[in-house]
C-alpha positions as CSV (number, residue, x, y, z in Angstrom):
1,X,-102.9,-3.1,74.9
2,X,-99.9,-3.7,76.9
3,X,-96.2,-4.0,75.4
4,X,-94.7,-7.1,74.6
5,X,-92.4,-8.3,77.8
6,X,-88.5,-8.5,77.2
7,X,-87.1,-12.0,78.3
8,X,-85.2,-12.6,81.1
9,X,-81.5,-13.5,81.7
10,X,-80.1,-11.8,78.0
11,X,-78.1,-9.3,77.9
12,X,-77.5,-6.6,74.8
13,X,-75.0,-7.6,72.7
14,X,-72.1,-4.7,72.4
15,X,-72.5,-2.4,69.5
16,X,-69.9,-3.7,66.6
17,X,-66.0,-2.0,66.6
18,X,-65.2,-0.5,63.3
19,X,-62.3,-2.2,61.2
20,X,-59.0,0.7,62.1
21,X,-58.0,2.0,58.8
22,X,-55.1,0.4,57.0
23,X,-51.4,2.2,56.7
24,X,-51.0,3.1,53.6
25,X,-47.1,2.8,52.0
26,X,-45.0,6.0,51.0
27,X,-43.1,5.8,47.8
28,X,-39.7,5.1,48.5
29,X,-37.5,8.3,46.9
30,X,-37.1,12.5,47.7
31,X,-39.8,13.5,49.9
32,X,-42.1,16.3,48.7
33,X,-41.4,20.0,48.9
34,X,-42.6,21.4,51.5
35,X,-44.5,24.8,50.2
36,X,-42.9,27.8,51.0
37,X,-43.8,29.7,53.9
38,X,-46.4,32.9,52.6
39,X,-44.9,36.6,53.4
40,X,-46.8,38.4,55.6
41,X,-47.6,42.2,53.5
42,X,-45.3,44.6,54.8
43,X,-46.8,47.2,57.3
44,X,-47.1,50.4,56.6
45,X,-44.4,53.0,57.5
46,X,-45.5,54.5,61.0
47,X,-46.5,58.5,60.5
48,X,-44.2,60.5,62.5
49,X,-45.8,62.0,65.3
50,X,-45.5,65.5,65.6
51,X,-44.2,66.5,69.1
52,X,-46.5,68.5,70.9
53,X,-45.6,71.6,72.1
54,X,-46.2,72.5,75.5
55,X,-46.7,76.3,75.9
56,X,-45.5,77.5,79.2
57,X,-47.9,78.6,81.5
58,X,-48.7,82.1,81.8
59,X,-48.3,84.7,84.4
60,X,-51.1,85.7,85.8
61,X,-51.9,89.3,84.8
62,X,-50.3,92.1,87.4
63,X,-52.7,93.9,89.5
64,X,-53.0,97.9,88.5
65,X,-51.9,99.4,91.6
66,X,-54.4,102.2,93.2
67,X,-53.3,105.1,91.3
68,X,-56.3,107.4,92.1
69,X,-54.3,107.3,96.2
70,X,-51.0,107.5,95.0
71,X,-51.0,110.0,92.7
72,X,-52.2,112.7,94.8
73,X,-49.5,111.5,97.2
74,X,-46.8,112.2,94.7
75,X,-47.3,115.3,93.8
76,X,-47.4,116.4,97.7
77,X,-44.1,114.8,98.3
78,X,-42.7,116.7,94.8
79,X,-43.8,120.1,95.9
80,X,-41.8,119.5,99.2
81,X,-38.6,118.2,97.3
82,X,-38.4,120.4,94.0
83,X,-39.6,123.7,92.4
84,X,-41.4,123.5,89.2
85,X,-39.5,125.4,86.2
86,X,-41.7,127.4,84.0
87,X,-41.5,126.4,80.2
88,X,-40.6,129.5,77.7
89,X,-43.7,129.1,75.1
90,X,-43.0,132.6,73.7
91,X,-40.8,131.2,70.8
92,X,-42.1,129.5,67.7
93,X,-43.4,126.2,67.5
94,X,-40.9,124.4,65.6
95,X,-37.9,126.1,68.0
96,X,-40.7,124.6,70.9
97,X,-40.4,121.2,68.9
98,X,-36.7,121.4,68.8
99,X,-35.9,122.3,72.4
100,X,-38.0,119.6,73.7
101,X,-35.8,116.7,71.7
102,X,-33.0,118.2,74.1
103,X,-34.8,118.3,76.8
104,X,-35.8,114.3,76.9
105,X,-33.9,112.7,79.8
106,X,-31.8,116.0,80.4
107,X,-32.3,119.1,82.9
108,X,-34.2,122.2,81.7
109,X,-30.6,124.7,82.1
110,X,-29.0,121.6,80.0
111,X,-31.4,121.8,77.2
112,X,-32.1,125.5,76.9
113,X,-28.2,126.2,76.8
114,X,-27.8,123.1,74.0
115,X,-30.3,124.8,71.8
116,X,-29.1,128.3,72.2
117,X,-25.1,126.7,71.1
118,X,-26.6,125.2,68.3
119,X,-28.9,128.1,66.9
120,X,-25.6,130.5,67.4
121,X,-22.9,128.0,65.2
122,X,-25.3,127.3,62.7
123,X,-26.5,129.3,59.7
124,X,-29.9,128.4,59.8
125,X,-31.7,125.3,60.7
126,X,-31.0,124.4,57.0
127,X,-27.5,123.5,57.9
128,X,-28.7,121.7,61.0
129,X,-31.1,119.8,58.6
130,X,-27.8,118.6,56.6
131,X,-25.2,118.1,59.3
132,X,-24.3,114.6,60.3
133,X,-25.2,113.3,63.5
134,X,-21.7,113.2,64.9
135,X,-21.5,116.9,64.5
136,X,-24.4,117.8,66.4
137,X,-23.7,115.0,68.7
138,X,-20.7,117.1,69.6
139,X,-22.3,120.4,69.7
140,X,-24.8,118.7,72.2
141,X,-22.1,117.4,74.4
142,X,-23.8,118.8,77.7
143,X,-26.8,116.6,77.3
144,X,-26.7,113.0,79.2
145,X,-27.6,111.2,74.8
146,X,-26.6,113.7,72.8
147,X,-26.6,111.2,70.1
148,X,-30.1,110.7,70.5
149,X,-30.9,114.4,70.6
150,X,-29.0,114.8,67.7
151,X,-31.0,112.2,65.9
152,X,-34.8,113.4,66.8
153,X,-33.5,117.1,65.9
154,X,-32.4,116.0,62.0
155,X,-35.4,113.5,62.0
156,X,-37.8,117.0,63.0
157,X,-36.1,119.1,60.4
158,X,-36.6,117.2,57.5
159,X,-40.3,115.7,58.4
160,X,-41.2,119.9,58.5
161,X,-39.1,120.4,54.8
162,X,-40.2,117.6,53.2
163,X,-44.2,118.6,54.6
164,X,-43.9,122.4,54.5
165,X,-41.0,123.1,52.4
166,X,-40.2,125.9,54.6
167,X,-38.9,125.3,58.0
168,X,-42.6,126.5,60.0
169,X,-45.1,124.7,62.3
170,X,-47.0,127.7,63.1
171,X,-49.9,126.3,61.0
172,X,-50.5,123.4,63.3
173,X,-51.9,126.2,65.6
174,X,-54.8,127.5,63.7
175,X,-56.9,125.1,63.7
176,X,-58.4,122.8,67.3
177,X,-55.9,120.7,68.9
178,X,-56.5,117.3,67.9
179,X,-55.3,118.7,64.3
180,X,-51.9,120.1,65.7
181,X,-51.7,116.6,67.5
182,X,-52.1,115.1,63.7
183,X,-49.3,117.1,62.4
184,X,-47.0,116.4,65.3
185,X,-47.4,112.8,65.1
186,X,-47.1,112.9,61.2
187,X,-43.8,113.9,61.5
188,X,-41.8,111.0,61.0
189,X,-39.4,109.7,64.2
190,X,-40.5,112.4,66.5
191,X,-40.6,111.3,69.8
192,X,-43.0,110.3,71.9
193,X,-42.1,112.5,74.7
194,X,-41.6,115.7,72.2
195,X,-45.6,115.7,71.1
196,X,-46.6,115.5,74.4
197,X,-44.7,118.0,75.8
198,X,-45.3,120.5,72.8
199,X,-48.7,120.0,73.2
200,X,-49.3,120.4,76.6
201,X,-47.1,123.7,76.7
202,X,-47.9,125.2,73.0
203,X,-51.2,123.9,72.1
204,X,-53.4,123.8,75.5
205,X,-53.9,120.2,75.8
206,X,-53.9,118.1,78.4
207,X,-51.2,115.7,78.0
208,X,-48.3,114.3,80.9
209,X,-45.0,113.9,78.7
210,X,-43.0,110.7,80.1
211,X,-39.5,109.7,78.9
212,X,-37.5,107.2,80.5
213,X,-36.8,108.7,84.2
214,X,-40.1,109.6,84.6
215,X,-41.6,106.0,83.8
216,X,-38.3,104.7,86.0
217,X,-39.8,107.1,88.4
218,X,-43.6,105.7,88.7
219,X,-42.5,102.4,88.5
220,X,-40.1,102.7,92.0
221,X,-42.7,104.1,93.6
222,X,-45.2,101.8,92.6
223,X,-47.7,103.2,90.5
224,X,-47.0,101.4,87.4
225,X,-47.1,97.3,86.6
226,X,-43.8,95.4,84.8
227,X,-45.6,95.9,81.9
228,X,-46.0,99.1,81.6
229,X,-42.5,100.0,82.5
230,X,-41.3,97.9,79.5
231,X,-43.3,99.5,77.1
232,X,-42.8,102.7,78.5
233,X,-46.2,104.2,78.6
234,X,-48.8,104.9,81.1
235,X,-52.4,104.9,80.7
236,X,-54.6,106.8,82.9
237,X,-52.9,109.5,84.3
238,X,-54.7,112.7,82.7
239,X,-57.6,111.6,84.1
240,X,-56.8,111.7,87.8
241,X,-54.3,114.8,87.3
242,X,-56.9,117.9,86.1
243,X,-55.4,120.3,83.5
244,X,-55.2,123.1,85.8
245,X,-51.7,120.8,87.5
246,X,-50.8,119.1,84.5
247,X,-48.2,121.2,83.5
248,X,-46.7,121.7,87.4
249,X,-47.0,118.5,88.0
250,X,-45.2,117.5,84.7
251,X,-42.5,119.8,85.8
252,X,-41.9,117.9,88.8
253,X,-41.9,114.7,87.7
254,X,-39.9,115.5,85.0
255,X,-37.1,116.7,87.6
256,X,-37.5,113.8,89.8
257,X,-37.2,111.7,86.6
258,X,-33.7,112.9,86.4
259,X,-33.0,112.5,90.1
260,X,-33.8,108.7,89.4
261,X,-31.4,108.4,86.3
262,X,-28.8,110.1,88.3
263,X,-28.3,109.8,91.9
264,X,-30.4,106.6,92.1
265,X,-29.5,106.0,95.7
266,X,-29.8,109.4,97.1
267,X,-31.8,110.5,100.1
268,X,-34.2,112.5,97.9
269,X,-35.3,109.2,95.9
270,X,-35.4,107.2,98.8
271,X,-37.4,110.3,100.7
272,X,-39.7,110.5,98.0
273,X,-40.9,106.9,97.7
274,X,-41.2,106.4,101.0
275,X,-43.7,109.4,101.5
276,X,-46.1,107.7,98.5
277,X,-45.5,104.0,99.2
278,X,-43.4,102.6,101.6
279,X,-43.8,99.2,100.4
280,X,-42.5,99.9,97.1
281,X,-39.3,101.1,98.7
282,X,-38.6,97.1,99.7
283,X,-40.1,95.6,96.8
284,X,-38.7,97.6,93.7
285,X,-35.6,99.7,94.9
286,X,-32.4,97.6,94.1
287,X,-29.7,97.4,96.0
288,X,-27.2,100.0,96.8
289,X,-25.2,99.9,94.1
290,X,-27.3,98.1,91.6
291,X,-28.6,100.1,88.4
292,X,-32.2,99.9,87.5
293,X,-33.9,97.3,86.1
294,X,-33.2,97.3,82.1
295,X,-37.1,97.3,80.5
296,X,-37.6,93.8,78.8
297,X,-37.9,94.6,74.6
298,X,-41.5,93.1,73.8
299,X,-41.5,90.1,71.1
300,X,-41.0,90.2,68.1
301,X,-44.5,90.4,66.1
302,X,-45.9,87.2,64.1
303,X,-49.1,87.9,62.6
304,X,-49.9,89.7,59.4
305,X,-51.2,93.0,60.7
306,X,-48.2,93.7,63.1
307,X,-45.6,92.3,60.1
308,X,-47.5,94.6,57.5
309,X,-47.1,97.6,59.8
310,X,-43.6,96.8,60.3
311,X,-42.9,97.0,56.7
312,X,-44.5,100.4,56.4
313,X,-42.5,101.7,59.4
314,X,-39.3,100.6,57.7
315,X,-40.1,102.1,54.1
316,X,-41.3,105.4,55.8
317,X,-38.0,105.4,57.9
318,X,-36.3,105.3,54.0
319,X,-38.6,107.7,52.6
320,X,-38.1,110.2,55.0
321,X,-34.4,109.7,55.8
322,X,-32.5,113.3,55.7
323,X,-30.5,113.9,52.9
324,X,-26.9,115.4,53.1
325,X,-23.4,115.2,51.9
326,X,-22.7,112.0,54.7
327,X,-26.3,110.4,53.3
328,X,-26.1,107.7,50.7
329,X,-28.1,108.1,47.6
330,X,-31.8,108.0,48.0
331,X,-33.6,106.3,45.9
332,X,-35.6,108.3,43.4
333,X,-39.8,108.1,43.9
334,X,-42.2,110.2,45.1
335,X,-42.4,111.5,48.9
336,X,-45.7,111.3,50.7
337,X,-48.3,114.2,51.1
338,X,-48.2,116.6,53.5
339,X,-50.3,116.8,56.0
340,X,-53.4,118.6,55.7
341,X,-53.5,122.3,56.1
342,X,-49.6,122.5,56.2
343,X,-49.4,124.6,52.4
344,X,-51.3,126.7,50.6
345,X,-55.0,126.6,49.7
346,X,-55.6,125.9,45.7
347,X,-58.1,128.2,44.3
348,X,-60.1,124.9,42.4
349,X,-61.1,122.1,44.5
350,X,-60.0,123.6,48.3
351,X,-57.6,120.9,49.0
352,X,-54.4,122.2,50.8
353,X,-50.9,120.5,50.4
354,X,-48.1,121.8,48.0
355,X,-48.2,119.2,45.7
356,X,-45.4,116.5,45.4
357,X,-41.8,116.3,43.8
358,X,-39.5,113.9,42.4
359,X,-36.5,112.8,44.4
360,X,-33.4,112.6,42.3
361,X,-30.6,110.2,43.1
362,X,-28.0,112.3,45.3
363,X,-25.6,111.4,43.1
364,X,-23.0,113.8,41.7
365,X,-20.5,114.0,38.4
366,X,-16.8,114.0,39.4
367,X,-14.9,117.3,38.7
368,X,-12.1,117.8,36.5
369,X,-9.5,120.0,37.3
370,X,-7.0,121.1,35.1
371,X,-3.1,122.1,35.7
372,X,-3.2,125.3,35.0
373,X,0.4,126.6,33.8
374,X,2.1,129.6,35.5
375,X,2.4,132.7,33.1
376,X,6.2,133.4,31.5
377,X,7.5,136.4,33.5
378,X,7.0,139.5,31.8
379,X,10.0,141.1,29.7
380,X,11.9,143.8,31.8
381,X,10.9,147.6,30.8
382,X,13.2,149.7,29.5
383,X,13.8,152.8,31.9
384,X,12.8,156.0,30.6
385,X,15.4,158.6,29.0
386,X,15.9,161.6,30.3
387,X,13.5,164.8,29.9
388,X,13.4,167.1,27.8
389,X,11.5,170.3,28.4
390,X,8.7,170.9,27.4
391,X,7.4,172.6,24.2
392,X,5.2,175.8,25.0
393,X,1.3,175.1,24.5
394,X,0.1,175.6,20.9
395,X,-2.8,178.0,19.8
396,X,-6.2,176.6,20.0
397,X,-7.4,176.1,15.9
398,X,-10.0,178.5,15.0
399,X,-13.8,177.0,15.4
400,X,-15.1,175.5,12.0
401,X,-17.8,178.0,10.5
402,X,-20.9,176.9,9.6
403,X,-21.4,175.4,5.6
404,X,-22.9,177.6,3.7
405,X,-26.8,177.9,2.9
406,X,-26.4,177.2,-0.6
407,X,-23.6,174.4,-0.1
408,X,-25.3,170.7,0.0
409,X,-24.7,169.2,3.2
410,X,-22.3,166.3,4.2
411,X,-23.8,162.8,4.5
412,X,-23.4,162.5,8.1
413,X,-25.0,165.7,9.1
414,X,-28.0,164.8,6.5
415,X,-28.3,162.1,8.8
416,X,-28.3,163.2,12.0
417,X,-30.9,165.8,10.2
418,X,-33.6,163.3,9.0
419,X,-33.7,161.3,12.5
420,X,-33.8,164.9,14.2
421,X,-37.0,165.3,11.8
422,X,-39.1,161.6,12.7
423,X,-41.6,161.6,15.4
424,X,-40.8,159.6,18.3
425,X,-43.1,156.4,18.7
């Protein structure tokens, strides 16, 4: 089937226009409220933000310089410039100990003739215990610190009296070394330099004792780092020095130690670090007339381990602080043990170690004294009269005869006659 055709000529009408909507009329009057505008909720309050810290960057690590060449340099260029001293070890260990806190940072003559002054003005080192600092200060006057002396020697004395109750070290010699190194270092403030010196000269060890010009004196010639010269100790030098030149060789550093602290810019510094390491002498001698390089004090400590031994260091320092007529009043408590092997052996358990006492407070009752009143003068004898002379001697009595048998006897001669008659007991 086919689809019906569309006529011709006629268009499509147009599609029909919607009718436009009519206006509508607004009441005459007030016009509407308009609705109030809705608050947006406040925002929060922005968190502060903490700053963030920005750590300086840190110094690369100095290089250990090669010891194991320089060394052996060193002590060649010693021997040439100085003469070791030889160390007295015939004396006891604790006059040992005491000599060698005079003898940090001061010349052997110095420090033998400051311990011989104050052994001849004091009593015994039991006065020396209880004398102020100021006075031994001024009986150490020939030292370079005699304040410091003075301080390690009281500091000594009372570690040994408060440990031994006698003043005696000669028990940290019979047993091995490493237990006379335990009582030395017990011993509270001693320094550094004292236990290393006593040990390498009274105990046969193998130790090199190093106080400040001898660490000054490494560092100029290059053998130690920054580091290391702050905190004032070496590592590592026992092992390339043997024992058989540990004590020579400490003898001559020790002397070119002082050398450094006092003619800085001599010719036999200057000689001496330019025979080890020349390029030491440009990079870490100051000028002329420029003092040495003060160490840098390390930080202060900030976790718990360093804070809690910090504590303890303090309360030991009160513990063990010397009593005396210039010392405050300690407070009372217990002192520590002593070390072991430093008192007698108990007969029970085998222990050693007197056992502890109470500290009293150092505190004293005022005296009263009274006026006492002069005595009245004595009334004035009369002068004797004249004399007359004298009668001529009488005639002895006769001698009283014996009672007779038949008289009774007198009560005190019956007596005398019954205790003549007892038996003795």
């Amino acid at each position: 089937m086919t689809a019906p055709k569309k006529p011709a000529g006629k268009k499509p009408a147009p599609p029909a226009k919607k009718p436009a909507p009519k206006a509508v009329a607004k009441p005459v009057g007030k016009p509407a409220p308009k609705p109030a505008p809705k608050l947006a909720p406040p925002k929060a309050a922005a968190k502060p933000v903490a700053p963030v810290k920005v750590e300086p960057p840190k110094p690369a690590p100095e290089k250990v310089p090669p010891r194991a060449q320089l060394i052996p340099k060193l002590h060649k260029a010693l021997k040439a410039s100085f003469k070791p001293v030889a160390f007295n070890t015939n004396r006891d260990l604790l006059d040992q100990v005491l000599v060698a806190c005079c003898l940090e940072n001061a010349p052997y003559e110095a420090a033998e003739k400051a311990h011989s002054r104050l052994r001849e003005s004091a009593f015994d080192l039991n006065e020396i215990r209880v004398t102020t600092v100021a006075e031994l200060a001024e009986m150490l006057h020939d030292l370079p610190d005699p304040s410091h002396a003075a301080l390690s020697l009281r500091r000594v004395l009372q570690s040994v009296f408060e440990s031994t109750y006698a003043f005696s070290l000669e028990h940290a010699k019979k047993h091995s070394l490493a237990h006379g190194l335990k009582v030395l270092e017990g011993m509270h403030g001693i320094p550094p330099f004292v236990v290393a010196h006593v040990a390498s000269t009274a105990l046969d060890g193998h130790m090199i004792p190093l106080d400040k010009g001898a660490v000054a004196a490494l560092y100029l010639c290059g053998l130690t780092t920054r580091a290391e010269y702050d905190s004032g100790k070496v590592a590592g030098l026992e092992r390339i020095i043997g024992k058989k030149a540990g004590v020579e060789f400490s003898s001559l550093l020790h002397l070119f130690g002082i050398e450094v602290l006092t003619n800085l810019h001599g010719a036999t510094v200057r000689k001496v670090i330019q025979a080890v390491n020349p390029a030491a002498l440009k990079d870490r001698m100051p000028k002329r007339g420029e003092p040495l390089p003060s160490p840098t004090p390390p930080p202060p400590p900030t976790d718990k381990e360093s804070l809690k031994a910090a504590e303890a260091a303090r309360h030991a320092a009160e513990e063990h602080r010397p009593a005396g007529p210039q010392a405050a009043a300690r407070p009372a408590g217990k002192t520590p043990m002593p070390p072991a092997g430093s008192g007698p052996k108990k007969p029970g358990d085998g222990k050693s170690g007197p056992k502890p006492f109470v500290v009293k407070p150092n505190v004293g009752k005022p005296l009263t004294i009274k006026p006492q009143m002069a005595p009245p003068p004595e009334p004035a004898k009369p002068q004797p009269a004249a004399k007359k002379p004298a009668a001529p001697p009488a005639k002895p009595a006769a001698k009283p005869s014996k009672p007779a048998a038949g008289k009774p006897a007198a009560k005190g001669d019956r007596h005398s006659a019954d205790i003549g008659k007892r038996k003795p007991r």
